[in-house]
Kinemage of the C-alpha trace (Angstrom):
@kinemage 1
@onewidth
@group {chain A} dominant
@subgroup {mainchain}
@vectorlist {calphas} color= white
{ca unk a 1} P -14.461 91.683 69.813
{ca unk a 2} L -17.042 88.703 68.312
{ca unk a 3} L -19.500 90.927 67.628
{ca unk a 4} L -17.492 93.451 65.730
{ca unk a 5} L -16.449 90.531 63.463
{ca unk a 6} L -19.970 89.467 63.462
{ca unk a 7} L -21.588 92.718 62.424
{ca unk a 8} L -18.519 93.188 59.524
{ca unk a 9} L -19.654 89.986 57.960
{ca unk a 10} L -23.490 91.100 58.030
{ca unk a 11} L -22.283 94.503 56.767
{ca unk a 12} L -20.272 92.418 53.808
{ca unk a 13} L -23.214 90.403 53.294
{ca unk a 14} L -25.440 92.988 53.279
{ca unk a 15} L -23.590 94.786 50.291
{ca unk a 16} L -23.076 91.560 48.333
{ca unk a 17} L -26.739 91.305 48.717
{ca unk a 18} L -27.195 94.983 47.616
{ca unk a 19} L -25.462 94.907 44.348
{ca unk a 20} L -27.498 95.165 41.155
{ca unk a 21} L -25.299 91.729 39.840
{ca unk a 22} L -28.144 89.096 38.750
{ca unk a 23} L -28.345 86.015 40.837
{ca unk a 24} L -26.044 84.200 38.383
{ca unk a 25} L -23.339 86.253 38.684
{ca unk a 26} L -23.516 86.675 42.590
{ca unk a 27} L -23.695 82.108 42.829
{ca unk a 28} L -21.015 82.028 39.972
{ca unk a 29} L -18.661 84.110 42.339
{ca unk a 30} L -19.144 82.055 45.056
{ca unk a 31} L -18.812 78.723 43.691
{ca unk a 32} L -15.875 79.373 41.124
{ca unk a 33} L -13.974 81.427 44.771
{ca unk a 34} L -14.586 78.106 46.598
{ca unk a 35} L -12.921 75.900 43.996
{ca unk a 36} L -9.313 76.498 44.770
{ca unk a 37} L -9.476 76.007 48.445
{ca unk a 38} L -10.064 72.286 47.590
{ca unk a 39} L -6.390 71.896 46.490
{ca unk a 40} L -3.210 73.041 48.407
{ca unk a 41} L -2.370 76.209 47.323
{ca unk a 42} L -0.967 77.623 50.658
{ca unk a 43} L -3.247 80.813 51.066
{ca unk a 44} L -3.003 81.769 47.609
{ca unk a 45} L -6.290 80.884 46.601
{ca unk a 46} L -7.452 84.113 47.982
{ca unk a 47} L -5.539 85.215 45.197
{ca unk a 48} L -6.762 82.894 42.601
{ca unk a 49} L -10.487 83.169 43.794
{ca unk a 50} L -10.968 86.366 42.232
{ca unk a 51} L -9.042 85.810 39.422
{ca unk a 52} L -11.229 83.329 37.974
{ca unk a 53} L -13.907 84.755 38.655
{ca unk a 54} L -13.004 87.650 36.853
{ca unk a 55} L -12.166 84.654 33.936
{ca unk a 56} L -15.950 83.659 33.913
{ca unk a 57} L -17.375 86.991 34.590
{ca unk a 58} L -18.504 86.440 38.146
{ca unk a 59} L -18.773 88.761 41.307
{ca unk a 60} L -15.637 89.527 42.637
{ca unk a 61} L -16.479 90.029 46.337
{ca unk a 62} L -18.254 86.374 46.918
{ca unk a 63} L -15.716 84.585 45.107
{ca unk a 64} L -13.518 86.417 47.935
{ca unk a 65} L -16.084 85.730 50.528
{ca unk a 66} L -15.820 81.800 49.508
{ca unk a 67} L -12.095 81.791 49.346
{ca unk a 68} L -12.170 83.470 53.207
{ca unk a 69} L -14.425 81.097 54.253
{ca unk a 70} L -12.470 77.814 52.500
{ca unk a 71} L -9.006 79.016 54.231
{ca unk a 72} L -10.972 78.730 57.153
{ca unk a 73} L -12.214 75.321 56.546
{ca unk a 74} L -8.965 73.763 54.814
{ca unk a 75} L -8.429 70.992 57.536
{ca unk a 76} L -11.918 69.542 57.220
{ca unk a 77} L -11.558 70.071 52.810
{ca unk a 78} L -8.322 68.182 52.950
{ca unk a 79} L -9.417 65.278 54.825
{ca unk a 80} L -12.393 64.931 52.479
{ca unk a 81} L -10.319 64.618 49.714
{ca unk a 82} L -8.202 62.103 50.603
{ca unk a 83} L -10.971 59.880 52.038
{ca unk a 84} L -13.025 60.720 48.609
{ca unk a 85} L -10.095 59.326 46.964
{ca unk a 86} L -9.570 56.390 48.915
{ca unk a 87} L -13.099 55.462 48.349
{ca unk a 88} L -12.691 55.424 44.532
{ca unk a 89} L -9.775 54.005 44.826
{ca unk a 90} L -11.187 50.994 46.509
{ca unk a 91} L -13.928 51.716 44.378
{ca unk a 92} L -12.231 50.972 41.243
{ca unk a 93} L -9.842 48.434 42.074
{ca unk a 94} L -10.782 44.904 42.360
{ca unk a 95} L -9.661 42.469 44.577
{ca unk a 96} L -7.018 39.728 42.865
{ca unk a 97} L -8.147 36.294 43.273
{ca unk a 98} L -7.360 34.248 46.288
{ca unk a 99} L -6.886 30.960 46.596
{ca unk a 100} L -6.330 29.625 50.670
{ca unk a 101} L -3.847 26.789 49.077
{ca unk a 102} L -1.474 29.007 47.534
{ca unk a 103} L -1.242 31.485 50.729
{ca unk a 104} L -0.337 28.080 53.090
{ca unk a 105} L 2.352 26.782 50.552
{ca unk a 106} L 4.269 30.266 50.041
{ca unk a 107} L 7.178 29.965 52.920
{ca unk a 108} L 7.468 33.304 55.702
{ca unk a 109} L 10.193 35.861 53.957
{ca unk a 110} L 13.353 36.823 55.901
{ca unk a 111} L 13.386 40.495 57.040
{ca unk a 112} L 15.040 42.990 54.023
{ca unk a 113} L 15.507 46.191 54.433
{ca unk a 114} L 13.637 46.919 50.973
{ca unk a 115} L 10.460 45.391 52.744
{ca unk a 116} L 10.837 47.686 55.520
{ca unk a 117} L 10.965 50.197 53.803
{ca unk a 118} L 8.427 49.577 51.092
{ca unk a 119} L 6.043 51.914 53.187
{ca unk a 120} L 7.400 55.117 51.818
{ca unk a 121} L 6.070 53.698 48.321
{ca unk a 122} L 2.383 53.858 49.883
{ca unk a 123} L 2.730 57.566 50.339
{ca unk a 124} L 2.897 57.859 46.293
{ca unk a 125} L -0.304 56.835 46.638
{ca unk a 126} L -2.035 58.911 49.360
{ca unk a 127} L -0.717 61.644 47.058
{ca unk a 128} L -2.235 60.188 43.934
{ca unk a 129} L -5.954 59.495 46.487
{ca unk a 130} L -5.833 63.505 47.437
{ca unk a 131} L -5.650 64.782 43.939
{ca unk a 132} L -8.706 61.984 42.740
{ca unk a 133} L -10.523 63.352 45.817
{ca unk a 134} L -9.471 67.352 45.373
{ca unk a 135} L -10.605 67.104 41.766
{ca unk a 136} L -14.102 65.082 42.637
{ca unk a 137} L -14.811 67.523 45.820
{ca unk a 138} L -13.839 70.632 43.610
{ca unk a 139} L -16.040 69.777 40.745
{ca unk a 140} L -18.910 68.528 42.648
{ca unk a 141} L -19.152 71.546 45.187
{ca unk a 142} L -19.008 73.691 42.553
{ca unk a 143} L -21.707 72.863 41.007
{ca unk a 144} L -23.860 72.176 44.373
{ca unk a 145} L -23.041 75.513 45.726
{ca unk a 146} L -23.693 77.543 42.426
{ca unk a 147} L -27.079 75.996 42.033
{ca unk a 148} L -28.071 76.308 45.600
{ca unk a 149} L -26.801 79.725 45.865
{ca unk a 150} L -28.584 80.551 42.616
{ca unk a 151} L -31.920 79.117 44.484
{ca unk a 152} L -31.237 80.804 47.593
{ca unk a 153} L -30.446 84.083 45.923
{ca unk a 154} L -33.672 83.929 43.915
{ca unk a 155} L -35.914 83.123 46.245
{ca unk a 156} L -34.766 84.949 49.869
{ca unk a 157} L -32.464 88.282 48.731
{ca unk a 158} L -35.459 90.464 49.034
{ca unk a 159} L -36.350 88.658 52.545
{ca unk a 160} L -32.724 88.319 53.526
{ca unk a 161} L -31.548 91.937 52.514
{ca unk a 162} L -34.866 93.020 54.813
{ca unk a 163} L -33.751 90.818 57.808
{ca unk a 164} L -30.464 92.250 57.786
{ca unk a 165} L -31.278 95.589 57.724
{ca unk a 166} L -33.044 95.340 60.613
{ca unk a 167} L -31.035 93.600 62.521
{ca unk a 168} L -28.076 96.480 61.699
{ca unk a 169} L -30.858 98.708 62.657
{ca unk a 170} L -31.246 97.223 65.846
{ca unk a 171} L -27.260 96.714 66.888
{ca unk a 172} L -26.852 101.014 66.068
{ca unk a 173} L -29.363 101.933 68.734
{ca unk a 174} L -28.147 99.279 71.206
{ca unk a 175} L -24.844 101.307 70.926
């Protein structure tokens, strides 16, 4: 069963590395399909993926490729966000200043309800850390993966489309 989803994805490969698409359009596919699976869009960012890459004129089958691959990895995306965020949060906020006097004269509060509760205000703000990390992590990857992609592409689809070939070749007369 592994290896007939293994060979699919170097049959897939193989024709996104076959089509006559330059190098820009193939990376701009990718990259622009990986963008929405940074934010939670609850599977339809296989849906947007190749809508905006029809937007910016981009291949159409690796911006689906990169959308298949980031519904895999959503867990792992998600939890970069929010620690992205928390980082500039911390980041940008500075400390206020303390003074060791003022925390020894301030008397122990009695227990309220509203203090209790007060937690359900920090998860306003795990919300707001997400969105600072989903927009940092979106914009960043997309513009690391198109520019390695548009390396990669460059310099190894003539090697690459070769190795694959072969290695079809080779799984048809195992068979």
């Amino acid at each position: 069963m592994l290896h007939k989803y293994i060979r699919r994805l170097k049959y897939y490969i193989l024709r996104t590395l076959r089509m006559q698409n330059s190098d820009h359009r193939i990376a701009l596919g990718f990259a622009v399909g990986f963008f929405p699976c940074w934010y939670p869009t609850f599977g339809i960012d296989l849906l947007l993926a190749p809508l905006l890459s029809r937007l910016v004129r981009a291949n159409i089958p690796s911006a689906f490729l990169a959308a298949s691959a980031g519904s895999v990895l959503w867990p792992i995306l998600f939890y970069l966000n929010y620690r992205i965020g928390v980082f500039v949060h911390l980041f940008t906020t500075f400390p206020q200043t303390f003074e060791i006097e003022d925390a020894l004269s301030v008397p122990v509060p009695e227990t309220d309800y509203r203090i209790e509760t007060s937690h359900f205000g920090r998860l306003g703000d795990m919300g707001v850390n997400f969105l600072v990390g989903a927009l940092i992590n979106s914009i960043l990857s997309t513009l690391i993966l198109y520019i390695l992609l548009r390396i990669m592409l460059s310099v190894y689809r003539r090697p690459l489309l070769h190795k694959i070939k072969k290695s079809i070749r080779r799984g048809k007369s195992k068979s």
